[in-house]
N, C-alpha and C positions, 0 to 999 in steps of 0.2 A: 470187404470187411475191414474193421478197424487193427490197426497193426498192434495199439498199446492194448485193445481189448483181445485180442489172438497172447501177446505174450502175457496178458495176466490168468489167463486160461491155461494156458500152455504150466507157465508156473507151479499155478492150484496141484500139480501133479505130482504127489511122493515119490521119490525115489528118481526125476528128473533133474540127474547133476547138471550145475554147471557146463561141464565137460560133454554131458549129451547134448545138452541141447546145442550147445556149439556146434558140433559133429552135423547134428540135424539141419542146423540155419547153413552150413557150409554145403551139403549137398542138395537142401529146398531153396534156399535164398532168405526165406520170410517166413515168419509165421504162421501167415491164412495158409501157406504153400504146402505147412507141415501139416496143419489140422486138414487138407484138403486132400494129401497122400493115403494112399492104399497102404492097408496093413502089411503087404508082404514087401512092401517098399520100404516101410518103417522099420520090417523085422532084423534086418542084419545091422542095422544103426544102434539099435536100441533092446531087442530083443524083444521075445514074444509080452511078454507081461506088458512092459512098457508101449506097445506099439498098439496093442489093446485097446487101451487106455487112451493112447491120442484118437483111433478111430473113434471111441465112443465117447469122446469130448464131446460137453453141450457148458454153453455159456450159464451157469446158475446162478441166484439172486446174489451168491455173495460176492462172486465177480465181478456182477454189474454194480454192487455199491462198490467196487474197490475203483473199478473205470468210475463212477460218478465221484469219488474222491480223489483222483487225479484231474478232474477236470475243475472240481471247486477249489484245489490247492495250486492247480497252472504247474503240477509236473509232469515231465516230461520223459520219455520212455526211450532211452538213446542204444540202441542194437549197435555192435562194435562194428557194423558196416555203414553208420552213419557219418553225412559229415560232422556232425556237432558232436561227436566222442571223441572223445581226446584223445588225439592220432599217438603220443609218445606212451598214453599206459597199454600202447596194443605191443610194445617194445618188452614187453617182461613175460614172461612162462605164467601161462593161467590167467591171462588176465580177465575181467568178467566180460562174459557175452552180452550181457547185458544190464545196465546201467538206470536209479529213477534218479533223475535231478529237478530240484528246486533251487531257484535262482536261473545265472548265468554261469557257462564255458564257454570263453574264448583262447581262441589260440596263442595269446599273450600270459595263460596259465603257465602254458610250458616251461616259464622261468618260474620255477618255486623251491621253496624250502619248508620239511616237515620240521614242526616243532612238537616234538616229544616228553613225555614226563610221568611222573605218580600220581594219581588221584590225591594224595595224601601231601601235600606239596608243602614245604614250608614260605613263609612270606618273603624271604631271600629267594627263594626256586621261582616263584609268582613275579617277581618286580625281574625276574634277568627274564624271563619268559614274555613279559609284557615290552621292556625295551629290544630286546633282539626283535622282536617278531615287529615292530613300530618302525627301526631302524628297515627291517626288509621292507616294510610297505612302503617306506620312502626309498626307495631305491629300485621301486618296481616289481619288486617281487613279491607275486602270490604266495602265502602262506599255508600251508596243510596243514591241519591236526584233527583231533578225534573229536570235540567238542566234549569231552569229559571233562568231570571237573579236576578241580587241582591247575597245573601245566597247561593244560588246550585249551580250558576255558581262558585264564591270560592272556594266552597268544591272542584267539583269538580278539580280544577287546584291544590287544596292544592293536591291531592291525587299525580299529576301527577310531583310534584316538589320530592316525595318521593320511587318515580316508583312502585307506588299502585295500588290498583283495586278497580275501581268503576263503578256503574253502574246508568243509568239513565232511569226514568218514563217518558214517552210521554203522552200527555192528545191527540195526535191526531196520525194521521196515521204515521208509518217509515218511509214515505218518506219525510214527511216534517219537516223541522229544525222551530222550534218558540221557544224564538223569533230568528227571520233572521240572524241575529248578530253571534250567536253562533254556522255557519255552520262549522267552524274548531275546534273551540269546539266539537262539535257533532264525527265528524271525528277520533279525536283524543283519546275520548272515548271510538270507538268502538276498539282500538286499546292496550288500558288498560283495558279493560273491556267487557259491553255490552249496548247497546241500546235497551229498551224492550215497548214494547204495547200491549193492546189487542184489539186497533182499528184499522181496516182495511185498506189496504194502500188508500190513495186519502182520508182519514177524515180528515178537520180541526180541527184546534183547537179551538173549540168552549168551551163557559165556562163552558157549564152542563158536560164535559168530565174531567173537573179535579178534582172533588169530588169522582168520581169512579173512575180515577188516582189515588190518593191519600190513597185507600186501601191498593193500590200494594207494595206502597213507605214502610207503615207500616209493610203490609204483609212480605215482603223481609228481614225486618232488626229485629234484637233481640232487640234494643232500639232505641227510636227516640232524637235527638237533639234540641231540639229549638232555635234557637240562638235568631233569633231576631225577634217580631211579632204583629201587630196591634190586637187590642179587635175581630175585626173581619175579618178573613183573611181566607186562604185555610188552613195557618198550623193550623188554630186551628180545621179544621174539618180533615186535616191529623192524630191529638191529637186524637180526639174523635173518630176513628177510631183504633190508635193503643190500647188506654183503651179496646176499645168491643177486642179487640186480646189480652189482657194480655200483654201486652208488658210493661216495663218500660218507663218512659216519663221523661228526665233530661229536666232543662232551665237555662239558662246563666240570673243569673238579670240584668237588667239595671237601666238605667236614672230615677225615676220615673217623669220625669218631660218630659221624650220623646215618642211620642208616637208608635216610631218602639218599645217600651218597654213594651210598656202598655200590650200585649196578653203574652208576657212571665214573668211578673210582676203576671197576673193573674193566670197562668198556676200555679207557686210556691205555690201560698196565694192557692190554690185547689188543691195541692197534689203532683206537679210534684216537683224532685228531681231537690234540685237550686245545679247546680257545675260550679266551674271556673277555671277548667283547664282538658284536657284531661286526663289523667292521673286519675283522680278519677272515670272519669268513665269505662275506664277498668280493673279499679281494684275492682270497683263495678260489673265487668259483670264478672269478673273472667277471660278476656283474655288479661293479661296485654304480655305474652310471647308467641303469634300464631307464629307469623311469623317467630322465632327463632326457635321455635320445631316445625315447621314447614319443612325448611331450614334443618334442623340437619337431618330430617330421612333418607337422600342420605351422611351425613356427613362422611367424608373418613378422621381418624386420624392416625398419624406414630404411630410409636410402643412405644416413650416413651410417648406420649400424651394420648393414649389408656391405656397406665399400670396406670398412674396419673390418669385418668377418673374414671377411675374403684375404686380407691382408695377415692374418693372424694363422697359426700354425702349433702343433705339438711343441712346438722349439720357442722358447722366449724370446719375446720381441719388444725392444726398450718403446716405450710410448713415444720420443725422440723420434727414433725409426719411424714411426708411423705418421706421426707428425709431418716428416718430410717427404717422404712418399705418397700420403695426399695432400701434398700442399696445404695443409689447414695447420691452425694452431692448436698448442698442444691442452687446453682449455676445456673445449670442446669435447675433443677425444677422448681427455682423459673421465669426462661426464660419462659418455654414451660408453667408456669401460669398463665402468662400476657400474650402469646402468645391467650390461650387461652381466657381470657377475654378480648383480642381486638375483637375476633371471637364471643362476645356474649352468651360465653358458662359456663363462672364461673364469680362470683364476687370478688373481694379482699375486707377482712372487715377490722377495725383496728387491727393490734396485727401481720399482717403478716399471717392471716388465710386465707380461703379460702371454697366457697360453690359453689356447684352447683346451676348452674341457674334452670337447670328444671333434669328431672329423663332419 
């Protein structure tokens, strides 16, 4: 049997939390395993009711349009024992059992940062949301947000003006875009990135779905961004989620007199890191240079840029020096050093020295 057509079945089932079906994939392994278990196998997992209910699963037409709509949208059905699910959100309490993605996950997500905000954003919240979240993409880092409007929608586009990668949290099923607005958004997306849920396709988006959203957002990213946020909002229970994960929590201050400011105004005054400008904070995360040693591990350099390479170090070194140590003139050298540092590979400091960017 088909594994994404077992867990959309499986799914169809009210009152199958999360939580159970975990319980259930941990002691059957799969899916077909669970729908192919005896009731009184099922009974101490899940109880009589429930256990019922998986015996007398049958695949119905609405199932099979939900499987023939994961096949015409090319998403994909990633069980937390998969390799393509993202090994670090299996690092947090609850995390989802199971996952639909549109697009790509690659393991080079793991460097990311959520960017967070109000639907209600003002044009100042939108332009720091679109350059921070621009500034990560150039820096390698995957972006997280919610794809709502205001703040997520930003980010998300800052990512796409710097040819980044970002991914976005659904509070309802993959198949459906909310808000409406943002259906080439969404598209666009999955083409930088990924589009991720763990609600099954046909859920709306109802409001009790974006507080357990909102794990995920945290879950995914090594620190959260606050840009802009009312006293009482989703980002602030986004916050209070990456806190129970250990995550760092930065916040942009604002207006105190406005109140998209007022929950990031608070977040500061109780702990969270106030920073104004991207830039701090991956040098606070320590990954001010992914994308670059990143980019360099396929790096192909000619034979005089490789002899200089080699001769270069953290520690500055007068182009002199180098000059004499490969017997060349300093002409040349000083070409293929700029050459280099257009490529993002060394720095020029004053005095005509020079250091490596990364090792």
């Amino acid at each position: 049997m088909n594994e994404a057509l077992d867990f959309l079945a499986l799914l169809s089932i009210r009152k199958l939390t999360e939580s159970k079906l975990y319980l259930l994939l941990e002691k059957f392994r799969t899916p077909t395993s669970i729908r192919q278990a005896s009731r009184e196998a099922l009974v101490p997992i899940v109880g009589q009711e429930l256990a019922q209910k998986i015996s007398l699963l049958e695949t119905d037409d609405r199932v099979s349009k939900q499987f023939a709509l994961l096949q015409k949208l090319n998403i994909s059905v990633l069980p937390y024992y998969s390799h393509d699910y993202p090994q670090w959100l299996k690092c947090i309490n609850h995390f989802p059992p199971v996952l639909f993605v549109r697009g790509t996950l690659i393991p080079e997500d793991e460097i990311s940062i959520a960017i967070i905000g109000t639907r209600g954003a003002t044009v100042y919240g939108k332009s720091i949301a679109e350059n921070f979240a621009g500034e990560f993409a150039q820096a390698g880092v995957t972006v997280v947000s919610g794809m709502a409007r205001g703040i997520d929608t930003a980010a998300h586009r800052g990512v796409f003006q710097k040819n980044g990668r970002t991914i976005a949290v659904l509070g309802s099923g993959i198949d459906i875009c909310y808000p409406p607005e943002n259906k080439q958004l969404m598209e666009t997306i999955t083409q930088h990135g990924a589009i991720i849920t763990e609600f099954t396709v046909g859920t709306p988006p109802l409001a009790q779905n974006f507080p357990k959203r909102n794990r995920i957002i945290s879950g995914l990213a090594r620190a959260i961004v606050a840009i802009e946020a009312k006293e009482k909002s989703g980002v602030m229970n986004t916050v209070r989620w990456a806190l129970e994960q250990n995550k760092d929590v930065f916040a942009i201050p604002g207006n105190i007199y406005a109140k998209t400011s007022h929950g990031t105004n608070r977040l500061i005054k109780e702990g969270a890191i106030p920073v104004t400008s991207a830039g701090e904070i991956l040098e606070l995360l320590g990954i001010q240079r992914t994308r670059v040693e990143r980019e360099a591990r396929d790096l192909v350099l000619n034979d005089e840029e490789q002899a200089i390479w080699n001769h270069l170090s953290y520690e500055p070194t007068y182009v002199d020096t180098l000059a004499e140590k490969l017997s060349q003139p300093t002409g040349p050298i000083l070409n293929a050093l700029l050459n280099l540092e257009l490529r993002g590979l060394v720095k020029q400091l004053p005095g005509m020295m020079f250091v490596k960017i990364f090792e």
